[in-house]
Each structure stands twice: as C-alpha cells, then as structure tokens.
Biopython code that builds the backbone (N, CA, C, O; Angstrom):
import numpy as np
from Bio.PDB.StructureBuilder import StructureBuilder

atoms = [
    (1, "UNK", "N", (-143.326, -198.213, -156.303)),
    (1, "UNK", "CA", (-143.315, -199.100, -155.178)),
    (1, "UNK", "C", (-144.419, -200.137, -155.282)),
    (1, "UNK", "O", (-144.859, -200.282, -156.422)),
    (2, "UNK", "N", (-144.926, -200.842, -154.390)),
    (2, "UNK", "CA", (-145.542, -202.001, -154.575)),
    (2, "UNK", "C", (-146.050, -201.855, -152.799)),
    (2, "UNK", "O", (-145.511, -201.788, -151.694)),
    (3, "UNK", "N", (-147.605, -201.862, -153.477)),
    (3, "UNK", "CA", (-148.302, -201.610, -151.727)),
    (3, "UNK", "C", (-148.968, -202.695, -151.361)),
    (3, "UNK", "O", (-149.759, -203.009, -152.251)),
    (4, "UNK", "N", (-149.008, -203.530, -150.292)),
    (4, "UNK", "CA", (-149.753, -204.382, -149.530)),
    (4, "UNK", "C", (-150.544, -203.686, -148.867)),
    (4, "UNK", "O", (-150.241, -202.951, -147.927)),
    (5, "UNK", "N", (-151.987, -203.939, -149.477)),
    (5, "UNK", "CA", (-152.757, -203.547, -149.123)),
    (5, "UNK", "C", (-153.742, -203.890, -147.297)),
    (5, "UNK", "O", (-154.499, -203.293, -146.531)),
    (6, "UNK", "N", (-153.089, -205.138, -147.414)),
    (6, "UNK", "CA", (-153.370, -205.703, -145.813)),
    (6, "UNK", "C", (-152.305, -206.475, -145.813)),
    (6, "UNK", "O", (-152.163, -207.452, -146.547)),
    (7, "UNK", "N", (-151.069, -205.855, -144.541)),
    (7, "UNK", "CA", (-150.025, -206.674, -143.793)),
    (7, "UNK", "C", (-151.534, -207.358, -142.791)),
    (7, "UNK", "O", (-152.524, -206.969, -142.172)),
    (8, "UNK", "N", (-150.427, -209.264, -143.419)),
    (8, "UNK", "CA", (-150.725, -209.685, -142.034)),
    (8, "UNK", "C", (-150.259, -209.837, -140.559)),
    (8, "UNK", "O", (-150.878, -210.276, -139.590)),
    (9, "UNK", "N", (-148.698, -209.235, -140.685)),
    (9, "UNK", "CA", (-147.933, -209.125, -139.600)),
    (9, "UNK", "C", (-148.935, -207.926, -138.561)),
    (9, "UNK", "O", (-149.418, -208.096, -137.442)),
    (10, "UNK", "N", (-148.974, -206.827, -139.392)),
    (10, "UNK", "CA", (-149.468, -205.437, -138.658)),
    (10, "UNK", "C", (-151.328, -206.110, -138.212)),
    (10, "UNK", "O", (-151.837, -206.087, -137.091)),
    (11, "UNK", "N", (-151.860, -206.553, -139.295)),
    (11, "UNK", "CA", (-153.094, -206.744, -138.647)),
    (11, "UNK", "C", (-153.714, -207.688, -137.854)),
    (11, "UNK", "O", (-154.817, -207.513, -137.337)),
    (12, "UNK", "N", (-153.023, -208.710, -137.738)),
    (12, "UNK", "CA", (-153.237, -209.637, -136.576)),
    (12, "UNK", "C", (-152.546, -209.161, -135.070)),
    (12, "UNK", "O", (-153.102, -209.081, -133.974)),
    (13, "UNK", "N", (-151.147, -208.883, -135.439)),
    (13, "UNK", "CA", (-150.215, -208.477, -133.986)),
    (13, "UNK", "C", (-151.116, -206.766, -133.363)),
    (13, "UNK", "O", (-151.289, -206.547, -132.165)),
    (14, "UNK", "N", (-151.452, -206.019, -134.208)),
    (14, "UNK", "CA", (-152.139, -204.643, -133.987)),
    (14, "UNK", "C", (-151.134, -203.725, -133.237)),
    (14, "UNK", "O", (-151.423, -202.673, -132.665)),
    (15, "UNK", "N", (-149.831, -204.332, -133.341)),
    (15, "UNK", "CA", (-148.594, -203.649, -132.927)),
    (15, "UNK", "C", (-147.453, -202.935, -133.099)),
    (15, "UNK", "O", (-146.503, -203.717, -133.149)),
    (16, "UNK", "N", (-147.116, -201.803, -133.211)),
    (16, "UNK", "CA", (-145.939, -201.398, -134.025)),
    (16, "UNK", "C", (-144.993, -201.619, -134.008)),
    (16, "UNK", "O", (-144.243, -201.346, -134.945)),
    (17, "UNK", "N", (-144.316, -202.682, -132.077)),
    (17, "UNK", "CA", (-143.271, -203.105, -131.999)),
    (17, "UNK", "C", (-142.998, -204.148, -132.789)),
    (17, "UNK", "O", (-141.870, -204.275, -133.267)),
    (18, "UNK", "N", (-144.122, -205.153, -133.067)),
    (18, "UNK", "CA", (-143.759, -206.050, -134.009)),
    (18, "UNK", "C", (-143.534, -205.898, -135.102)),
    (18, "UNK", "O", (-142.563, -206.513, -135.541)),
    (19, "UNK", "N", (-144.338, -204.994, -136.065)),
    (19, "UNK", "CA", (-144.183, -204.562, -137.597)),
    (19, "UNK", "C", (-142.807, -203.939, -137.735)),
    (19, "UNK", "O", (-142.183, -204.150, -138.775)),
    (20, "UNK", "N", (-142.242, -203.136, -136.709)),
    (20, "UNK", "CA", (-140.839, -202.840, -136.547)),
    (20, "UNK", "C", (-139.891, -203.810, -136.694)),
    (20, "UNK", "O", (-139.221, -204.171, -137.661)),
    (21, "UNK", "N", (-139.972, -204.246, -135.297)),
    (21, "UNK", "CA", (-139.159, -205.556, -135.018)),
    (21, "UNK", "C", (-138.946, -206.545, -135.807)),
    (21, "UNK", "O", (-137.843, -206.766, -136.306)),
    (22, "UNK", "N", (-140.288, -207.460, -136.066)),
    (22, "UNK", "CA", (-140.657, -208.716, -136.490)),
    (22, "UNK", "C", (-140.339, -208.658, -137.918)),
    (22, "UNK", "O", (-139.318, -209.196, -138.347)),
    (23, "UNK", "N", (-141.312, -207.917, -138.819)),
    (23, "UNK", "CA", (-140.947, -207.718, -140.265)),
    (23, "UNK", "C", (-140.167, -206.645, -140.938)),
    (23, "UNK", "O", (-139.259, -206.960, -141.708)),
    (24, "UNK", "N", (-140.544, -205.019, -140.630)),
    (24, "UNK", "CA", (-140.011, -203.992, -141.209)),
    (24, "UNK", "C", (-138.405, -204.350, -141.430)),
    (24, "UNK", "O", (-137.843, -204.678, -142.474)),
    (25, "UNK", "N", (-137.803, -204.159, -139.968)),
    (25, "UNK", "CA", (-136.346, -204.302, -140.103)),
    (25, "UNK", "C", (-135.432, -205.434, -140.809)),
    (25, "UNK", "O", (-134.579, -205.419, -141.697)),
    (26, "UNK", "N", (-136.014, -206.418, -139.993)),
    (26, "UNK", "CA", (-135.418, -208.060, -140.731)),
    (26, "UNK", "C", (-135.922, -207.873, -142.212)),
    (26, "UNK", "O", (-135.146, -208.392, -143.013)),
    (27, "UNK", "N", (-136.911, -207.326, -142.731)),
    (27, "UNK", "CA", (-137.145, -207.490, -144.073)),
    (27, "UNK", "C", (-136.492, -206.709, -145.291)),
    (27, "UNK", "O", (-136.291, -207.071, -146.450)),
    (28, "UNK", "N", (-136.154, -205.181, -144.454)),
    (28, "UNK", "CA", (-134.893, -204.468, -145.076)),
    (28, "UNK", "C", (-133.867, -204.809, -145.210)),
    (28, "UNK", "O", (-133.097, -204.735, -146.168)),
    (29, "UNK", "N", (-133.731, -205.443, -143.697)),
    (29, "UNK", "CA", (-131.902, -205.783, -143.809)),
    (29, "UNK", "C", (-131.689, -206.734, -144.844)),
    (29, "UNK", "O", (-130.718, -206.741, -145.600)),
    (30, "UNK", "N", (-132.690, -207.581, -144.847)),
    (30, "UNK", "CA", (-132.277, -208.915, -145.666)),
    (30, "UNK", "C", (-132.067, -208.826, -147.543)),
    (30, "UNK", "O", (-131.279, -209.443, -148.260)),
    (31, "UNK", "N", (-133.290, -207.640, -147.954)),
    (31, "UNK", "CA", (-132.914, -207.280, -148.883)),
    (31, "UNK", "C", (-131.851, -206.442, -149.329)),
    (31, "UNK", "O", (-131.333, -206.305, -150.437)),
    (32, "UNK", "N", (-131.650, -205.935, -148.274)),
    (32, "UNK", "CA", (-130.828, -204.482, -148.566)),
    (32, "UNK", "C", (-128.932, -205.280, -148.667)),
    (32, "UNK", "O", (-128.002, -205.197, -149.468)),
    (33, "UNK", "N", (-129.181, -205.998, -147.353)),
    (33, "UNK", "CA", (-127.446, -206.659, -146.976)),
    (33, "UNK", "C", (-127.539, -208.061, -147.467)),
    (33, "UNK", "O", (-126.462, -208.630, -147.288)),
    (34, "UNK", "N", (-128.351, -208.752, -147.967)),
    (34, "UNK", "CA", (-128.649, -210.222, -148.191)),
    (34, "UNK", "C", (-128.458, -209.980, -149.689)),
    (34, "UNK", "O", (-127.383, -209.797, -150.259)),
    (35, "UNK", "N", (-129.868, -210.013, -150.316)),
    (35, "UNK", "CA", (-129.836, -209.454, -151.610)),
    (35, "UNK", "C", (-129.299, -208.507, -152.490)),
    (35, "UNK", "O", (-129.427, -208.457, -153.713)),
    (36, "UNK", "N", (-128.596, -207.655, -151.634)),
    (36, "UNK", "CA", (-128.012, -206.773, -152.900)),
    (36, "UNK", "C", (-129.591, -205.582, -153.245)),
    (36, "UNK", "O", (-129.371, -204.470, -153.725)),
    (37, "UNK", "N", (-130.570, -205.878, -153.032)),
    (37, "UNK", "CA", (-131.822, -204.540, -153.914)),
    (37, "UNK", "C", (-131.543, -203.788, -152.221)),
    (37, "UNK", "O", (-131.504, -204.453, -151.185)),
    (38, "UNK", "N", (-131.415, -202.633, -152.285)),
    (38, "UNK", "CA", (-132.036, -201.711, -151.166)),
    (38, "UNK", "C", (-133.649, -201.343, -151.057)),
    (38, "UNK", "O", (-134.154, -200.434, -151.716)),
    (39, "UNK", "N", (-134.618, -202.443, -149.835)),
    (39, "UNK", "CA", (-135.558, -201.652, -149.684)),
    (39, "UNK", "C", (-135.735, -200.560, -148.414)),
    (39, "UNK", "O", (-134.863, -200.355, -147.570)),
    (40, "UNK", "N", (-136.912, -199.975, -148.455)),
    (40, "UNK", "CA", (-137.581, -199.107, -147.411)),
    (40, "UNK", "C", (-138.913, -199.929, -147.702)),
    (40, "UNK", "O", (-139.240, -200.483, -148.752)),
    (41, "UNK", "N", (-139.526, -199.865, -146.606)),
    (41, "UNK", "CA", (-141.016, -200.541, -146.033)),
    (41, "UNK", "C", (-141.233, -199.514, -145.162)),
    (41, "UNK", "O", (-140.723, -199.435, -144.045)),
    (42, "UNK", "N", (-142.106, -198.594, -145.735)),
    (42, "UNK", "CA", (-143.347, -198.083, -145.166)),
    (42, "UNK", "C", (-144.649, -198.099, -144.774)),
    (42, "UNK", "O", (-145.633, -197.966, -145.502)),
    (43, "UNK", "N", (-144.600, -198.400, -142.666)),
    (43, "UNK", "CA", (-145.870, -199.497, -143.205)),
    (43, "UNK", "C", (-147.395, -197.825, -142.654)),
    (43, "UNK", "O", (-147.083, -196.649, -142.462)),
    (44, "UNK", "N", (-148.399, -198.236, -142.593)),
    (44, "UNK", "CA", (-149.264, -197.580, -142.622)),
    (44, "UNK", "C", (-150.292, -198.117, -141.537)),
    (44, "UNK", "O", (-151.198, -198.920, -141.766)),
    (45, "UNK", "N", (-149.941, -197.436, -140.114)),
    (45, "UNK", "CA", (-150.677, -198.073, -138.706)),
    (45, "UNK", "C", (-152.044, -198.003, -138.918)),
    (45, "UNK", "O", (-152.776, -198.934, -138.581)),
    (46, "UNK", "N", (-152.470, -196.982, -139.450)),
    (46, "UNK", "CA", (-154.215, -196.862, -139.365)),
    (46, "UNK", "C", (-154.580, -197.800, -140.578)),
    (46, "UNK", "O", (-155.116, -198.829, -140.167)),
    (47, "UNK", "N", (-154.453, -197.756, -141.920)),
    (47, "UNK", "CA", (-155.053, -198.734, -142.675)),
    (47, "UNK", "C", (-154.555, -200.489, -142.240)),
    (47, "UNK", "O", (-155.315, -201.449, -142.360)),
    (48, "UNK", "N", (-153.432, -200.548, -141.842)),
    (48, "UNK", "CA", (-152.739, -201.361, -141.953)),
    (48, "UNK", "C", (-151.949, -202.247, -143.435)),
    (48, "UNK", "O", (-151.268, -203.266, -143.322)),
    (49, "UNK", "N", (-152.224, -201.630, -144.587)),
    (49, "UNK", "CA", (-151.070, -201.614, -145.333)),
    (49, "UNK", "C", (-149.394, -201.181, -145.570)),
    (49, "UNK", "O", (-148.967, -200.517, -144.626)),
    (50, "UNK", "N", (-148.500, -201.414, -146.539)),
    (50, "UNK", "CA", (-147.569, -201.309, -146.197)),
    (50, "UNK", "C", (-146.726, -201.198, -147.439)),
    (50, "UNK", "O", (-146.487, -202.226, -148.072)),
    (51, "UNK", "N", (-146.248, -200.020, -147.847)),
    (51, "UNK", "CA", (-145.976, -199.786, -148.923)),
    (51, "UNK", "C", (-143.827, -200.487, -148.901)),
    (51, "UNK", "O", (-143.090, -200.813, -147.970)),
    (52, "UNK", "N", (-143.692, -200.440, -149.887)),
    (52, "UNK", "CA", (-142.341, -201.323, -150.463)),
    (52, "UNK", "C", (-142.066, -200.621, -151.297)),
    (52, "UNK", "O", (-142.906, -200.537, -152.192)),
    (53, "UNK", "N", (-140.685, -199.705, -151.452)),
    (53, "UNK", "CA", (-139.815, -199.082, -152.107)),
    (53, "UNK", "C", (-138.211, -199.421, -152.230)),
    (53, "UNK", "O", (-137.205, -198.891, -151.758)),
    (54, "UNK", "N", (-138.502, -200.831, -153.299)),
    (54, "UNK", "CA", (-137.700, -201.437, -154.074)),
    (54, "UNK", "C", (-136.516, -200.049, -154.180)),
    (54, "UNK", "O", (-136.859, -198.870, -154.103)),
    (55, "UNK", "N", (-135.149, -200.512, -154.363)),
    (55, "UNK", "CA", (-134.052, -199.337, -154.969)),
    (55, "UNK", "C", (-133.772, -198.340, -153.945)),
    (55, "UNK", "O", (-132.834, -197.590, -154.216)),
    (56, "UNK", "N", (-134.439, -198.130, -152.690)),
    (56, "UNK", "CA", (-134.614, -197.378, -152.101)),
    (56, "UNK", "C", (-133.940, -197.092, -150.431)),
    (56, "UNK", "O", (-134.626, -197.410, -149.460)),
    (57, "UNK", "N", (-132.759, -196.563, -150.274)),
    (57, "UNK", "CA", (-132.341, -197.605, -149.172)),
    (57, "UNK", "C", (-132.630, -196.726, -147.627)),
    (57, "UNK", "O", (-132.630, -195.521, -147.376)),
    (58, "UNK", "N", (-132.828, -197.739, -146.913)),
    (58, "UNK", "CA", (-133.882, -197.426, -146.091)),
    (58, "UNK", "C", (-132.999, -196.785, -145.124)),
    (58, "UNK", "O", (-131.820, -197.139, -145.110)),
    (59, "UNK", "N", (-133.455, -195.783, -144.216)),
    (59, "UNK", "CA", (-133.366, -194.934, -143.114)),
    (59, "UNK", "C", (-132.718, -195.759, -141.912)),
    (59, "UNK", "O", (-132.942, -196.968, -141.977)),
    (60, "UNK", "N", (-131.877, -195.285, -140.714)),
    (60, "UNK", "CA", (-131.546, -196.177, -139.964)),
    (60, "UNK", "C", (-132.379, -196.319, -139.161)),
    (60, "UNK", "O", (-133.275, -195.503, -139.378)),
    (61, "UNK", "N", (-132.618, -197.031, -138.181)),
    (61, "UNK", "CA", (-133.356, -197.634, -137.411)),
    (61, "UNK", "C", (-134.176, -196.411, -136.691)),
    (61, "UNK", "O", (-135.393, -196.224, -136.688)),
    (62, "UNK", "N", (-133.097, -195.608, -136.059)),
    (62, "UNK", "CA", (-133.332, -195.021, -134.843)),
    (62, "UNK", "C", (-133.894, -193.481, -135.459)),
    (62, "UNK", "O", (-134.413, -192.651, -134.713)),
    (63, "UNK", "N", (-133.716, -193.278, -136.807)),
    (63, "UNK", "CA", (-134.779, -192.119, -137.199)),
    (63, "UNK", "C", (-135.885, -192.290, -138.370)),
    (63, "UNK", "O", (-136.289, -191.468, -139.191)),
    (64, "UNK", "N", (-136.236, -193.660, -138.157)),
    (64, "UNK", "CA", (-136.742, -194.027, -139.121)),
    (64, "UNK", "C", (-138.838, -193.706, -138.637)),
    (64, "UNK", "O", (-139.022, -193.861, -137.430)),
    (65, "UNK", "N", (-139.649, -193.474, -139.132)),
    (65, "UNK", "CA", (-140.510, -192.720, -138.734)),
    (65, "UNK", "C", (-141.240, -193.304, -137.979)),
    (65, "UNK", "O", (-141.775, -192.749, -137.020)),
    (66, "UNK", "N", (-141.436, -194.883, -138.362)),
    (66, "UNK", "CA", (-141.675, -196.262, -137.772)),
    (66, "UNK", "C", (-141.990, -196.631, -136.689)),
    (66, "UNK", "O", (-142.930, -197.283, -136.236)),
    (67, "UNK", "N", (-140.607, -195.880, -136.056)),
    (67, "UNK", "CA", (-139.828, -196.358, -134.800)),
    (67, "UNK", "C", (-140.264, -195.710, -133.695)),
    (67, "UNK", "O", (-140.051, -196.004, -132.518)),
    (68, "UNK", "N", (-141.175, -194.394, -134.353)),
    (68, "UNK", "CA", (-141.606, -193.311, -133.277)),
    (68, "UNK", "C", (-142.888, -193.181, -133.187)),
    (68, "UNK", "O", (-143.300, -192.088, -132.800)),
    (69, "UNK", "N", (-143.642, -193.999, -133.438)),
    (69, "UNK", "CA", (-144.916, -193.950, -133.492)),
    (69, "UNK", "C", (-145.620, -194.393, -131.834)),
    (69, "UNK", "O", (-145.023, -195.308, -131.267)),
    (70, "UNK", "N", (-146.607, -193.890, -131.227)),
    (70, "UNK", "CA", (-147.117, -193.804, -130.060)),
    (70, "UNK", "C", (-147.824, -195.542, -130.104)),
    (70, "UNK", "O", (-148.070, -196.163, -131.139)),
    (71, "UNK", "N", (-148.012, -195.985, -128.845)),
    (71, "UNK", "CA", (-148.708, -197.465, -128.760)),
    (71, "UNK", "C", (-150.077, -197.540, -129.590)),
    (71, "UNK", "O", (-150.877, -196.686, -129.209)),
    (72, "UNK", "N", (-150.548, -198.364, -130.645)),
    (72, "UNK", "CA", (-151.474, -198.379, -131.485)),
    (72, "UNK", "C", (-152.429, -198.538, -130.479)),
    (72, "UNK", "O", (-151.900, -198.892, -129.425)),
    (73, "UNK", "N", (-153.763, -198.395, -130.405)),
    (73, "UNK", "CA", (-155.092, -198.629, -129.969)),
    (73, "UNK", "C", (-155.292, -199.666, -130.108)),
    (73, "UNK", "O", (-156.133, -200.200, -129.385)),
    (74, "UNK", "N", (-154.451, -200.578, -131.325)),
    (74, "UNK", "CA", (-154.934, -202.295, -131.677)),
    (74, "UNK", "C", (-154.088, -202.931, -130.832)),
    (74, "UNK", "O", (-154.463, -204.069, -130.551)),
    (75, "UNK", "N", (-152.811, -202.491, -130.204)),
    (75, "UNK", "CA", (-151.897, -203.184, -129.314)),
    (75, "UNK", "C", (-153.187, -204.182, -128.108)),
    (75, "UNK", "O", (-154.251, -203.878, -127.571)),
    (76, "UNK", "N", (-152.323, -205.422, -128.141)),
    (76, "UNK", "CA", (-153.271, -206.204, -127.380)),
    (76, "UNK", "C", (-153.020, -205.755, -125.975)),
    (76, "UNK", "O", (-153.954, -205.861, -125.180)),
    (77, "UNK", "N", (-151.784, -205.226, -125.533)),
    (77, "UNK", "CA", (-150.886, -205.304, -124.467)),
    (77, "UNK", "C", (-152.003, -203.716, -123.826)),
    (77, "UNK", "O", (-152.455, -203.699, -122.681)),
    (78, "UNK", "N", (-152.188, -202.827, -124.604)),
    (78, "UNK", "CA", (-152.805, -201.892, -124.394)),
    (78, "UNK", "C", (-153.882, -201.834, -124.466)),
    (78, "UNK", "O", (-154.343, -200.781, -124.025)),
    (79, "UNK", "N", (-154.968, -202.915, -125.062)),
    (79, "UNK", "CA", (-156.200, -202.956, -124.444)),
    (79, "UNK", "C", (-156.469, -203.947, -123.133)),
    (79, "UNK", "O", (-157.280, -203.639, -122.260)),
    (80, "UNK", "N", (-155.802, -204.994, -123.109)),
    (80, "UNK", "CA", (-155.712, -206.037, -122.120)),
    (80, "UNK", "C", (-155.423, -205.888, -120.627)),
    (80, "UNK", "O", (-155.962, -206.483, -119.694)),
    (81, "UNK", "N", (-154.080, -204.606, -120.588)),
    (81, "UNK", "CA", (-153.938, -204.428, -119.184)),
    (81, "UNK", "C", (-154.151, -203.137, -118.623)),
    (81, "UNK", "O", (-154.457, -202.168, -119.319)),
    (82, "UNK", "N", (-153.990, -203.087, -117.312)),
    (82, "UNK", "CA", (-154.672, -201.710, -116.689)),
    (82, "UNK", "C", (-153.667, -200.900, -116.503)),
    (82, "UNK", "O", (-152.483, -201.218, -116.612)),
    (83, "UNK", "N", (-154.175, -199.607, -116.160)),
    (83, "UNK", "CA", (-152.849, -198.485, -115.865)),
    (83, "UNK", "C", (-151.507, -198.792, -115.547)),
    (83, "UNK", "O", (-150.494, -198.520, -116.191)),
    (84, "UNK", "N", (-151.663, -199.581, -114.135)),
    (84, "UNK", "CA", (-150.383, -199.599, -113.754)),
    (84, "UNK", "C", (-149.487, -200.920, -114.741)),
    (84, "UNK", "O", (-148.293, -200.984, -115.036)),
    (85, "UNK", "N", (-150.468, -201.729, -115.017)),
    (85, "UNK", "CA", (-149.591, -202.497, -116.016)),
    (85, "UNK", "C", (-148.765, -201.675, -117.551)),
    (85, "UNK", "O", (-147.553, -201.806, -117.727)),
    (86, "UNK", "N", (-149.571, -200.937, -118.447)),
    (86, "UNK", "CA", (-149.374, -200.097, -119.089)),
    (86, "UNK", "C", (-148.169, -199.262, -119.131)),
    (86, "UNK", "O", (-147.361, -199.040, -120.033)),
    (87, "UNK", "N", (-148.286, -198.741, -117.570)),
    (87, "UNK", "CA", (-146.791, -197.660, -117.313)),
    (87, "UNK", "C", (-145.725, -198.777, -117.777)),
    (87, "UNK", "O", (-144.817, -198.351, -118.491)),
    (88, "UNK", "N", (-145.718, -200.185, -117.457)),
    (88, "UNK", "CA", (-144.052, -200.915, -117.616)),
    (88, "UNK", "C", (-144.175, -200.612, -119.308)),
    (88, "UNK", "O", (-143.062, -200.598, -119.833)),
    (89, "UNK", "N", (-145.357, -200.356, -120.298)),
    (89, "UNK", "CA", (-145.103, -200.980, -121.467)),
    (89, "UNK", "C", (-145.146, -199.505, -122.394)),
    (89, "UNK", "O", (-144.602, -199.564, -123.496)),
    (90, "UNK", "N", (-145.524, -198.714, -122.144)),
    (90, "UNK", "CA", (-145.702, -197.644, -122.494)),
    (90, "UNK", "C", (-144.751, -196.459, -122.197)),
    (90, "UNK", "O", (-144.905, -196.188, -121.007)),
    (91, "UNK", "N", (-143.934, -195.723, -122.696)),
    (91, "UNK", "CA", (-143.153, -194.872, -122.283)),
    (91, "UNK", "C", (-142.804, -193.299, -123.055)),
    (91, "UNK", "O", (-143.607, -192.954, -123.922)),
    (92, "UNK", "N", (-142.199, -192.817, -122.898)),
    (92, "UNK", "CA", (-142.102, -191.337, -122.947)),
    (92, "UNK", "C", (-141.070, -190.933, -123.881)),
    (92, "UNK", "O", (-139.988, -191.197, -123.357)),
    (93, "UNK", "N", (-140.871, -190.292, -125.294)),
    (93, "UNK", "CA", (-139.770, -190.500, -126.333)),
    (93, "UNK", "C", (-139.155, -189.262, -125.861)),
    (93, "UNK", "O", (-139.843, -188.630, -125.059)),
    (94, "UNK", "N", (-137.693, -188.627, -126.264)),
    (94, "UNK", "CA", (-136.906, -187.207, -125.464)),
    (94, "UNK", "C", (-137.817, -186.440, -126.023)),
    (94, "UNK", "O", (-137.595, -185.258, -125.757)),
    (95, "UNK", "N", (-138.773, -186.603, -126.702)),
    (95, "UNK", "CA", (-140.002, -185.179, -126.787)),
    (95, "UNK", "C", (-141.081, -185.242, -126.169)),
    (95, "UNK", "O", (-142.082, -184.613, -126.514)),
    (96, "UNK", "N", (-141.018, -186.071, -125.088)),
    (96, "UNK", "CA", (-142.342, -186.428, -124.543)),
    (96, "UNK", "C", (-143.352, -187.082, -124.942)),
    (96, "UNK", "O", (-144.401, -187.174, -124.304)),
    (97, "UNK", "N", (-143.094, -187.679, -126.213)),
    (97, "UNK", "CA", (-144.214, -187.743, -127.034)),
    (97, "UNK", "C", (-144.311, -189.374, -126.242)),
    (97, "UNK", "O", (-143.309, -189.803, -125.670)),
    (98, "UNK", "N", (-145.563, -190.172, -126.281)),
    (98, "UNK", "CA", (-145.612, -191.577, -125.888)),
    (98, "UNK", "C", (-145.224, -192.186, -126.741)),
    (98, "UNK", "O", (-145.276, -191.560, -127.800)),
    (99, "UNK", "N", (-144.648, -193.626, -126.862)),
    (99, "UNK", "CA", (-144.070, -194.444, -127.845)),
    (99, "UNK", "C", (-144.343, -195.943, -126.988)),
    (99, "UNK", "O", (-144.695, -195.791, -125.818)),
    (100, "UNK", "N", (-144.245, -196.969, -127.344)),
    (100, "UNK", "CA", (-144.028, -197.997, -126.997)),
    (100, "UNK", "C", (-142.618, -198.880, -126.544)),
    (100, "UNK", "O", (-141.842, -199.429, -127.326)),
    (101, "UNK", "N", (-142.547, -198.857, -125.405)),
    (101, "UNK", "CA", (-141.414, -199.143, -124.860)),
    (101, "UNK", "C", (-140.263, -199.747, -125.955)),
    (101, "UNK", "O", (-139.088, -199.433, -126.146)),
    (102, "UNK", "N", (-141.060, -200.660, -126.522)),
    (102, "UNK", "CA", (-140.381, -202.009, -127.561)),
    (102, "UNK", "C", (-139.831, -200.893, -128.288)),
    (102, "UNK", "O", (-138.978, -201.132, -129.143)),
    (103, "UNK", "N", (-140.133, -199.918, -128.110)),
    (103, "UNK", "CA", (-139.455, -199.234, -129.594)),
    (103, "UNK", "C", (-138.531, -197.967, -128.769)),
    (103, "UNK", "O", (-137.670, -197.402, -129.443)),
    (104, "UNK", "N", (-138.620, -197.773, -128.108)),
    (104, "UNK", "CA", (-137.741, -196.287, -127.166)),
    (104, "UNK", "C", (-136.354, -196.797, -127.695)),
    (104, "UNK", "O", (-135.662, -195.864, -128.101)),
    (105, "UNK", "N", (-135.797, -197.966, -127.793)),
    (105, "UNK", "CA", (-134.353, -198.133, -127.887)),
    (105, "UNK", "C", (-133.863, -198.458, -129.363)),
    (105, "UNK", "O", (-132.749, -198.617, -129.862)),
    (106, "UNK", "N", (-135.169, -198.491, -129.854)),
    (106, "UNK", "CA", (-134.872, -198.647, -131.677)),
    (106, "UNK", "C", (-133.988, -197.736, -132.263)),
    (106, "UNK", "O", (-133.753, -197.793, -133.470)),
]
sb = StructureBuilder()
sb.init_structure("model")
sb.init_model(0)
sb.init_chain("A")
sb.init_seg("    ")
for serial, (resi, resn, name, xyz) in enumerate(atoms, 1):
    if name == "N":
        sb.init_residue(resn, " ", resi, " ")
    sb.init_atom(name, np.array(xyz, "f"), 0.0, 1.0, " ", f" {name:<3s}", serial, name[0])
structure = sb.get_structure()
C-alpha cells in the first residue's frame, strides 16, 4: 500500500465526517467505479495519516470501520459548541457507542 503520512483533508477539517464524506468515499468510488483499480483508504484519526490499498476493494459504506468512529477531539464543531449544541451533532450508534451524527446514516 502507499501511506500518507499527513492527510490534509483529516488534518485541517480534524473531522471524521469529512475524511469519510469529503475524501475516503468519493476517492474509492472514483477509483474503484471510474478507474477500473479497486481502492480501500484507511485513514488513521490519531496520527492523521492514511494508508491506500491499491487492488483492494473497499468495504461498503455502512460497515466500513471509518464510518463508526466516535466525534474526534479535533472536530471544530466539538470543541466550539456547548452541551446542548453538541447533543444536535453528536449521537448514539445501535451499540450505544457515540459517533458523529454525519456519520450515523453512513
């Protein structure tokens, strides 16, 4: 595979809905259904790198490991607003576990 050692998507946004949203997915699909190569993009919330596995065809959306990850600490949305703002953005996955809203329907 081929690792980016610093996404700039993940380390400026500090968000997982975006690295989901914004790049991960659009960047699979495009190789995978555009191009003809099947990737997987595995990205890595705490370093913020992001590994690329060329040949490899990627997981669907909705069990993809990505998709289930709890609101990052770098989320701006989650240092910026207060509790009750939080509850609209923050939510609860069928295991209870917290996730980020943007992503509950992934």
């Amino acid at each position: 595979g081929v690792l980016i050692e610093r996404c700039r998507v993940l380390e400026v946004s500090g968000c997982a809905s975006v690295c989901v949203n914004v790049c991960k997915g659009p960047t699979q699909e495009f190789f995978t259904n555009i191009v003809g190569l099947p990737l997987t993009m595995d990205p890595d919330f705490e370093n913020t790198s992001c590994s690329m596995y060329f040949g490899a065809t990627p997981p669907e959306m909705q069990s993809d490991a990505a998709s289930k990850v709890g609101c990052l600490e770098t989320c701006p949305i989650k240092k910026d607003v207060g509790q009750e703002e939080l509850d609209g953005v923050v939510g609860v996955d069928e295991k209870g576990e917290e996730r980020c809203k943007k992503l509950l329907s992934a």
